[in-house]
C-alpha positions as CSV (number, residue, x, y, z in Angstrom):
1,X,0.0,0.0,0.0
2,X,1.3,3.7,-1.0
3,X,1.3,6.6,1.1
4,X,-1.0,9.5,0.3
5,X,1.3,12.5,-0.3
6,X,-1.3,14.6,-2.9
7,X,-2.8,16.2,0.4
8,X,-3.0,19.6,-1.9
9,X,-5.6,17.9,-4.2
10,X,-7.3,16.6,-1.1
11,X,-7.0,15.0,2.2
12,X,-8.6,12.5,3.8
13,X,-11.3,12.8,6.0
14,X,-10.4,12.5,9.7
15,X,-12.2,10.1,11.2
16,X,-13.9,12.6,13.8
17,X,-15.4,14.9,11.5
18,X,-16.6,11.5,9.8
19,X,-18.3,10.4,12.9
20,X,-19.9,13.9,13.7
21,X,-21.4,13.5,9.5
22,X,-22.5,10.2,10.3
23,X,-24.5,11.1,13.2
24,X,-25.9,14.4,11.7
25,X,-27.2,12.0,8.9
26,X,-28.6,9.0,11.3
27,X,-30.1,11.4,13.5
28,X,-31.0,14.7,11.9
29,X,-33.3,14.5,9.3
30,X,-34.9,17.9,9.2
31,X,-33.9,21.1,6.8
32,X,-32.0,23.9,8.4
33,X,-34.6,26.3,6.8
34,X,-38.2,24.7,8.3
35,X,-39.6,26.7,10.8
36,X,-42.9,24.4,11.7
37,X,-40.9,21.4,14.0
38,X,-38.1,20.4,16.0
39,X,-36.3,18.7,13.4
40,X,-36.0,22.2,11.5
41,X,-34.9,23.8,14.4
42,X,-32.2,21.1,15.6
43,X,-30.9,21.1,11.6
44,X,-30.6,24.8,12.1
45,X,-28.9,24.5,15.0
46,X,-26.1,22.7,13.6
47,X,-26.1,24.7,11.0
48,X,-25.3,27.9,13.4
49,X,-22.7,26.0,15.6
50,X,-20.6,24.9,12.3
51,X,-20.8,28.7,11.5
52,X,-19.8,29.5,14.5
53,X,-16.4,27.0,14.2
54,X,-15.8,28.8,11.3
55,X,-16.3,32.3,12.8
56,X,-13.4,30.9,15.2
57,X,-11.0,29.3,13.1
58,X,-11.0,32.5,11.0
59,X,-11.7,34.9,14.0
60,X,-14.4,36.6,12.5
61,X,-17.9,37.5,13.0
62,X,-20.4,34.6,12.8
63,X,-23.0,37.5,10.2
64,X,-19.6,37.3,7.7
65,X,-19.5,33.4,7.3
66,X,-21.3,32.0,4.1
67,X,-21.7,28.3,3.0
68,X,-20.7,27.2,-0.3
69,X,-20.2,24.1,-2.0
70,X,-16.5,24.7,-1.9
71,X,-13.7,27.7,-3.0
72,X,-14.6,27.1,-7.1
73,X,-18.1,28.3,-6.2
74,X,-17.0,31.1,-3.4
75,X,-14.3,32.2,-5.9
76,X,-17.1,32.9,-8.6
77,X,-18.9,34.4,-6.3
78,X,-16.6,36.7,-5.2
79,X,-15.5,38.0,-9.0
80,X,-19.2,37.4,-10.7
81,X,-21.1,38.8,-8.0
82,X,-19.8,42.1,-8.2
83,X,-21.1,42.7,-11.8
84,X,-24.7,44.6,-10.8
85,X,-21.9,47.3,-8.1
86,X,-19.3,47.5,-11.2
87,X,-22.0,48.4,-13.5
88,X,-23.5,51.2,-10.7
89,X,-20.5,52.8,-10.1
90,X,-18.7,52.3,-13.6
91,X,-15.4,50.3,-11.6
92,X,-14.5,47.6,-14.1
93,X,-10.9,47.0,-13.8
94,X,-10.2,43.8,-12.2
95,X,-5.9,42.7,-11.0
96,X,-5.1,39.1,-10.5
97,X,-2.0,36.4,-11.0
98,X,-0.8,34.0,-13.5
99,X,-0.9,31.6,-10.7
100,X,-4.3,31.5,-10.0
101,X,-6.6,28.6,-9.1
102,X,-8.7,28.4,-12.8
103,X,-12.1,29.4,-10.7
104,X,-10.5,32.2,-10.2
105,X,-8.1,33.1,-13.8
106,X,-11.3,31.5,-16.1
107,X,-13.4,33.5,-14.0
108,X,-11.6,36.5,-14.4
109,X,-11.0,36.2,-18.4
110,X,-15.0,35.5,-18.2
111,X,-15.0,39.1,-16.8
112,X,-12.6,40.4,-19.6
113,X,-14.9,39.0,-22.4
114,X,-17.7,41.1,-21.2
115,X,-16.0,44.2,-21.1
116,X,-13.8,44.3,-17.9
117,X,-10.0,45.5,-17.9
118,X,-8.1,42.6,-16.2
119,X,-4.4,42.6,-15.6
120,X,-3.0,39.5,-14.7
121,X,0.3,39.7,-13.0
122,X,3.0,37.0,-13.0
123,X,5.8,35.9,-10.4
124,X,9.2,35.4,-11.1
125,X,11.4,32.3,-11.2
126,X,10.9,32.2,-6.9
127,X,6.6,31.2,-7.5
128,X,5.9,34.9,-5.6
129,X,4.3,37.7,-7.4
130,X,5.5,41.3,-6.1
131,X,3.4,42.9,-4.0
132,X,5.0,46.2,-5.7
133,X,3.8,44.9,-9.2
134,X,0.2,44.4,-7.8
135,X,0.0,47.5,-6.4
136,X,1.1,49.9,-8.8
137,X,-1.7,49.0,-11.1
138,X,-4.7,49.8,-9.0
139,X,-6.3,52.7,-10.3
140,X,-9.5,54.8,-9.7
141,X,-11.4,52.6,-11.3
142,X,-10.0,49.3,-9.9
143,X,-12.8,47.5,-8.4
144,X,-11.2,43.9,-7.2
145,X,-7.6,42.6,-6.6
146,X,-7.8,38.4,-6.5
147,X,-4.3,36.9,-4.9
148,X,-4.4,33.4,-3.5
149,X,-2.6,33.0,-0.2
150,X,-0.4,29.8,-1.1
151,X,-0.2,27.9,-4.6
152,X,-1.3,24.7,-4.9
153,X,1.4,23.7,-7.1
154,X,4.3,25.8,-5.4
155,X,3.5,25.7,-2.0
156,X,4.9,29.2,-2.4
157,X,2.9,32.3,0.1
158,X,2.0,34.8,-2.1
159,X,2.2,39.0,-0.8
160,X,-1.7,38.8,0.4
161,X,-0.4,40.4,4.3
162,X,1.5,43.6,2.5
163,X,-1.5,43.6,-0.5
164,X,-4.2,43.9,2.3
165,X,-2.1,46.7,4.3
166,X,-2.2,48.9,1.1
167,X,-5.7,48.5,0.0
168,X,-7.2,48.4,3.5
169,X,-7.9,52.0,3.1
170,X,-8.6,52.2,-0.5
171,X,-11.9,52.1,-2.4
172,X,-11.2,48.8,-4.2
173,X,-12.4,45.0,-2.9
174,X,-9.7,42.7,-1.6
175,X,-10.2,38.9,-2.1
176,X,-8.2,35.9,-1.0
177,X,-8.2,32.0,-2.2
178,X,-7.2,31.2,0.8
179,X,-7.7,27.2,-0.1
180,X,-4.2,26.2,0.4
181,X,-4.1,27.9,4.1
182,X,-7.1,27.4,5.9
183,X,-6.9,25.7,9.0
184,X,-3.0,25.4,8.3
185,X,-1.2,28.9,8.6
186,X,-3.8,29.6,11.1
187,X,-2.2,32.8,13.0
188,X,-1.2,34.3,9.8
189,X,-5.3,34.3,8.3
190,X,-5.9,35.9,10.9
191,X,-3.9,38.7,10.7
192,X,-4.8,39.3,7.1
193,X,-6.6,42.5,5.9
194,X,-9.2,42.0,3.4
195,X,-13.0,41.9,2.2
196,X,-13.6,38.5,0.6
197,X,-12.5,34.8,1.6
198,X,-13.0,31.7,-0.4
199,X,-11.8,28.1,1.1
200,X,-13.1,24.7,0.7
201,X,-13.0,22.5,3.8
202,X,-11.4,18.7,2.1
203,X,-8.0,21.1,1.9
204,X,-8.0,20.3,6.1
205,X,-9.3,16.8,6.8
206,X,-12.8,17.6,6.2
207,X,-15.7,16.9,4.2
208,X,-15.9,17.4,0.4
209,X,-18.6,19.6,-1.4
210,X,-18.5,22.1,1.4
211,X,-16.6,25.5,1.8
212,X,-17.7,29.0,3.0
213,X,-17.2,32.4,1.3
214,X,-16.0,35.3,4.0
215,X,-17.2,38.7,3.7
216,X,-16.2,40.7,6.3
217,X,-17.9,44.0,7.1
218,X,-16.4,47.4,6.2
219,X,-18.7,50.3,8.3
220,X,-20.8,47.9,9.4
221,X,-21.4,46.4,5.3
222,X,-20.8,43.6,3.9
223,X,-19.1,43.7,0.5
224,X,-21.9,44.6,-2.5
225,X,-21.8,41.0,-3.4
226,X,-24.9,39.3,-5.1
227,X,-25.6,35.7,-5.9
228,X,-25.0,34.3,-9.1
229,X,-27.8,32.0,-9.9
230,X,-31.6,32.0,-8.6
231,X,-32.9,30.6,-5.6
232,X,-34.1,30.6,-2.6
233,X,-33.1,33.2,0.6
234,X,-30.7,30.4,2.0
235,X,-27.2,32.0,2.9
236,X,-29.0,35.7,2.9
237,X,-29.5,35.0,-0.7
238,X,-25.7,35.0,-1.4
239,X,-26.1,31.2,-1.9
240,X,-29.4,29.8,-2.5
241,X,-30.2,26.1,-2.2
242,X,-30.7,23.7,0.9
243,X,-27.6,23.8,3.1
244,X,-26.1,20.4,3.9
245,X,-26.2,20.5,7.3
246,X,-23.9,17.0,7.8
247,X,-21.3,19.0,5.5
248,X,-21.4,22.3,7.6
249,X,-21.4,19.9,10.8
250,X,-18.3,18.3,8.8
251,X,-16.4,21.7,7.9
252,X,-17.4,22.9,11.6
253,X,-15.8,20.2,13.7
254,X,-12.5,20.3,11.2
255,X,-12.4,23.9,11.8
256,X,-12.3,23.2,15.5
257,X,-9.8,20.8,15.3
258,X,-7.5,23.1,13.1
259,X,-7.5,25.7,15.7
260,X,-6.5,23.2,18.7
261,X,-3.8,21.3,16.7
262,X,-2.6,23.4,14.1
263,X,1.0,24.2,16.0
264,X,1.2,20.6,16.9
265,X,0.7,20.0,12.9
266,X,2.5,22.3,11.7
267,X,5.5,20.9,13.8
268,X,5.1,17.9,12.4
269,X,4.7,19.5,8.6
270,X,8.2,20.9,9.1
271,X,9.9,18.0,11.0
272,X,8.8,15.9,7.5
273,X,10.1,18.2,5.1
274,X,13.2,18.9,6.8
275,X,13.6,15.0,6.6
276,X,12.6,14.6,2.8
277,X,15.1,17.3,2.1
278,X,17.9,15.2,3.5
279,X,17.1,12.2,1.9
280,X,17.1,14.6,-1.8
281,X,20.2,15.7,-0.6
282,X,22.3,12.8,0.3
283,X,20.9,10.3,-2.2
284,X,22.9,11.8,-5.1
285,X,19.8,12.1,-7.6
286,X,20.2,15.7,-9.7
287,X,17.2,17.7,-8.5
288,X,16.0,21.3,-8.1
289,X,13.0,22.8,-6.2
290,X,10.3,25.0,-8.0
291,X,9.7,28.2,-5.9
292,X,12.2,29.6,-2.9
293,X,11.5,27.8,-0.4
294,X,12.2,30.6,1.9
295,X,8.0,31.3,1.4
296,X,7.1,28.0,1.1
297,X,4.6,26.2,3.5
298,X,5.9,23.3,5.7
299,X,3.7,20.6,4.0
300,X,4.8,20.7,0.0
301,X,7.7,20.0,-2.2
302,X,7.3,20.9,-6.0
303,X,10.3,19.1,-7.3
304,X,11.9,18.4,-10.9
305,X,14.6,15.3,-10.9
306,X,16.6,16.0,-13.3
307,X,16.3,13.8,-16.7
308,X,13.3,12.0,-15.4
309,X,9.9,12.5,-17.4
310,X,7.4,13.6,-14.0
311,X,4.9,10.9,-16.1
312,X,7.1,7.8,-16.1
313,X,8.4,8.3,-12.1
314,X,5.0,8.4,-11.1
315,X,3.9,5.8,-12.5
316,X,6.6,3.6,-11.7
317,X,6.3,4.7,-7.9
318,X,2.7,4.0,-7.5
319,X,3.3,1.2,-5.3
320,X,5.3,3.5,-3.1
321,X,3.6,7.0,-3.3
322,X,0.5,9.0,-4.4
323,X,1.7,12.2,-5.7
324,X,1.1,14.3,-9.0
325,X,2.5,16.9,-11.0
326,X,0.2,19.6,-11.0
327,X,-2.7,20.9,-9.9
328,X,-6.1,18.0,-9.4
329,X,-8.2,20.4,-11.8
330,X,-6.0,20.4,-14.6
331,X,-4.7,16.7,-14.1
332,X,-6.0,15.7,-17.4
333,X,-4.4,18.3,-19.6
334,X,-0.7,16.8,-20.6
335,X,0.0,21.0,-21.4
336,X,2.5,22.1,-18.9
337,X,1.9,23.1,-15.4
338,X,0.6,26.8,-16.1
339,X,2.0,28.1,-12.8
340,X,5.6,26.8,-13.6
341,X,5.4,28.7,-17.0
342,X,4.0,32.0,-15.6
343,X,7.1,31.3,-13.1
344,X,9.5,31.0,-16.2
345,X,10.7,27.5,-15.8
346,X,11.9,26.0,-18.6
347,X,9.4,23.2,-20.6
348,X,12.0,20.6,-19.9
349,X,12.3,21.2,-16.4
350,X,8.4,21.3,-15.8
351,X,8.0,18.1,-17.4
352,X,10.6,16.3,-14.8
353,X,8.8,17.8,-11.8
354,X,6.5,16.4,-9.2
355,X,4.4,17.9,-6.2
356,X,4.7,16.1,-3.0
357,X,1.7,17.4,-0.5
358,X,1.4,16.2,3.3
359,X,-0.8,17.2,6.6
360,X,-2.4,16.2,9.3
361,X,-2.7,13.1,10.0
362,X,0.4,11.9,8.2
363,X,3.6,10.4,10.5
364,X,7.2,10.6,9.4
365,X,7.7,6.7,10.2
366,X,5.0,6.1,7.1
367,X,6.6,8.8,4.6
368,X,10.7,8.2,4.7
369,X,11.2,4.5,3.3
370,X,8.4,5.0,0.9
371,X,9.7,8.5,-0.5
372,X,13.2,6.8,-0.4
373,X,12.3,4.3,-2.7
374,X,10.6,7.0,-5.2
375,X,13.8,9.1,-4.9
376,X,16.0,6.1,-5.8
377,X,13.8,5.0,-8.6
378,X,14.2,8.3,-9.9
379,X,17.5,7.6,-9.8
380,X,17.3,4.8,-11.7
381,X,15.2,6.3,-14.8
382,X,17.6,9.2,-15.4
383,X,17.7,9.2,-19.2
């Protein structure tokens, strides 16, 4: 049997959140939105207390937390749901990154084909864009800047702390894909400055098909976003449709569990990588790392081994490790990693590199010998 190490494409569920589902399921039938019987009001109490986890994880107010079925749909909402304010007040100039998630870059060229400006920034070789780059392109009529937190490729933090400093007093929307870094750089999202938050709980050992969009209050207002499809009032209208109450019960207890173990995790996150670094470094093979590592998170490698096709070590490691070379939403394109090329790596070096993800939940007695073995395989297939 392999170990899991795609934990950026999604983790697996812990075993408590499952039970707290389960139950919800077994034992609460009702829907969070009937107001005639007990079973409405029990649903809806669940509902409030998984907000409430949320709220804490994130530390904000329990009126800013909105369910979604996960960051593609938050993301959308975030960008598309601005179109009725851009058209009132004539702001149609939208700045985002080459290294977006594609809910948010296809969302964005969406924006462009229907008469928004959009400037799409890219890093250099290091995976980080410059906050200086971002910033000097906000004009009067900017109306949204859209920078995700970490990559999902990279690993890499992006400028989103010194971005939300400058625009905090500015007239423009702030919105982070925080997917990578919820419930993981915990103390960090915290201290962030910004309007919108899109995350999707299966990035932290919770349920898939669940997420939340944050919009936090500004002079006591929530950001002038509107839902982008018809419905019901669910979600104050910003996302119509029955909420799944076992999913927010899911998302609610993993969000609880993130904010009493994430320094215990992230320990453990570092401890591995500093391990799998040593084992790259005195096994000989020819490698690099995509993206300084000096802003990368604890829990990913993005690594090319030199004169190894990325397809033919991972298929000839299977027995040993789950990993993958690129990003779950585009694994079926064989075009090169789109975040390597905005980064400027060379074709032949993006098609010799693999992304190696870990979390919670994952022990360094489970992780060496198997990673050893891929390492020496690659090794083996140097051409």
């Amino acid at each position: 049997m392999s170990v899991y190490l795609d934990y950026n494409a999604t983790t697996p569920i812990d075993p408590r959140v499952l039970e707290v589902m389960v139950n919800v399921y077994a034992n609460n039938p009702g829907n969070a939105d009937s107001r005639t019987h007990n079973y409405g009001d029990d649903a809806r109490k669940i509902v409030e207390k998984g907000r409430s986890q949320v709220a804490e994880l994130l530390q904000v107010n329990t009126d800013e937390v909105f369910f979604t079925s996960g960051a593609t749909e938050s993301n959308n909402i975030a960008i598309q749901g601005l179109l009725d304010y851009a058209e009132e007040t004539g702001k149609k100039h939208i700045i985002t990154t080459a290294i977006e998630h594609k809910a948010v870059l296809n969302t964005a060229k969406h924006m462009q084909s229907i008469g928004f400006d959009v400037d799409i920034v890219k890093p250099d070789i290091s995976g980080r864009v410059s906050a200086d780059n971002i910033i000097e392109l906000v004009r009067d009529d900017t109306l949204l800047v859209s920078v995700m937190h970490v990559n999902n490729e990279t690993g890499i933090i992006q400028p989103v702390k010194e971005i939300g400093e400058f625009l905090a007093n500015k007239d423009v929307l702030f919105h982070i894909d925080a997917t990578q870094s919820c419930g993981k750089l915990v103390e960090e999202l915290r201290k962030i400055q910004y309007d919108m938050l899109s995350f999707s709980a299966h990035k932290f050992r919770g349920p898939q098909g669940i997420g939340a969009l944050i919009l936090r209050k500004k002079n006591y207002q929530l950001p002038p976003v509107k839902s982008v499809y018809f419905g019901g009032q669910q979600e104050h209208g910003i996302r119509p449709g029955t909420t799944p109450v076992a999913l927010v019960a899911g998302m609610g207890t993993a969000c609880e569990f993130a904010s009493e173990e994430y320094g215990l995790i992230e320990e453990n996150n570092k401890a591995i990588k500093k391990e799998l670094l040593r084992i790259l470094n005195e096994s000989g093979v020819s490698f690099e790392l995509n993206g300084d590592q000096e802003y990368c998170v604890d829990s990913t490698l993005n690594i090319c081994f030199n004169g190894v096709s990325s397809e033919a070590l991972m298929i000839s490691t299977k027995q040993y490790c789950a990993l993958s070379n690129g990003s779950a939403c585009t694994s079926k394109s064989y075009d090169p990693s789109y975040v390597l090329v905005a980064m400027g790596v060379p074709v032949e070096r993006i098609e010799n590199s693999v992304r190696i993800s870990w979390g919670a939940g994952v022990e360094m007695k489970d992780v060496l010998e198997p990673f050893s073995e891929m390492v020496d395989i690659a090794k083996a297939l140097v051409m």
